[in-house]
N, C-alpha and C positions, 0 to 999 in steps of 0.2 A: 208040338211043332215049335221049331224056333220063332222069336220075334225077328220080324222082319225088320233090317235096316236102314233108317235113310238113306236119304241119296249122295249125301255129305261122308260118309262113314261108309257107303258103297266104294264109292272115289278112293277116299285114301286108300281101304284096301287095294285098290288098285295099283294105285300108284307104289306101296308096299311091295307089293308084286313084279311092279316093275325094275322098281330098284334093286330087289334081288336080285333077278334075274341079270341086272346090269354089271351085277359083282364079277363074272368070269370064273370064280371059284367053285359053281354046283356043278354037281354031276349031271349026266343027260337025263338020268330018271328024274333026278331031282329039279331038274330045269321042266321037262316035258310036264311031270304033276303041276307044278307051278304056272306053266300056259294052261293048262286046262283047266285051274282055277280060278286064274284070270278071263279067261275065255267065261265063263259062268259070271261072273262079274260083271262083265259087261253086258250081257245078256240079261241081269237082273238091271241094272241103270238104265240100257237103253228101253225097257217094258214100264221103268218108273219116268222117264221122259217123257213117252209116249201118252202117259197118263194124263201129267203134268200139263201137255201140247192141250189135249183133248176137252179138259177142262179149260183153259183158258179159250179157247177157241168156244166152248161152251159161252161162259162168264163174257165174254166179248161181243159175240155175234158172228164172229169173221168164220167162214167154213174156211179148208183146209185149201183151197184155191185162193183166197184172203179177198174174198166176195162179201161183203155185207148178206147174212143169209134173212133180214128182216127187210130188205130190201130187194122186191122183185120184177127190178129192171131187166 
C-alpha cells in the first residue's frame, strides 16, 4: 500500500492538476483522466479535513453545533 500523503502535498497536487488542466493544450481524454484525478484528490483532503475537524472538536470540547459538550445547559 502506498504511503499516505499529507494534506500539504494532497493540495499541491491539486493544484498541479489544475494548472494543467488550465493550459488549453490537453486532449479531452487527457483532460477528462486529469478531472478524475483531481476529483480523488479532493475526496482524499476533504476525509483528511474531516479528521482534522473531528479531532479538534475532540481536543476542544466544542461538538460540531459549537456547544460546549462538558457543559449541560
Amino acid at each position: 500500500m502506498a504511503k499516505k500523503q499529507g494534506f500539504e502535498a494532497q493540495m499541491k497536487k491539486l493544484e498541479n492538476i489544475r494548472d494543467e488542466l488550465e493550459t488549453n493544450e490537453l486532449s479531452l481524454d487527457k483532460a477528462i483522466t486529469l478531472y478524475e484525478e483531481g476529483v480523488k484528490v479532493l475526496r482524499v483532503c476533504r476525509e483528511q479535513l474531516n479528521t482534522y475537524e473531528a479531532r479538534i472538536e475532540e481536543l476542544s470540547g466544542i461538538d460540531d453545533q459549537g456547544k460546549d459538550d462538558k457543559n449541560d445547559d
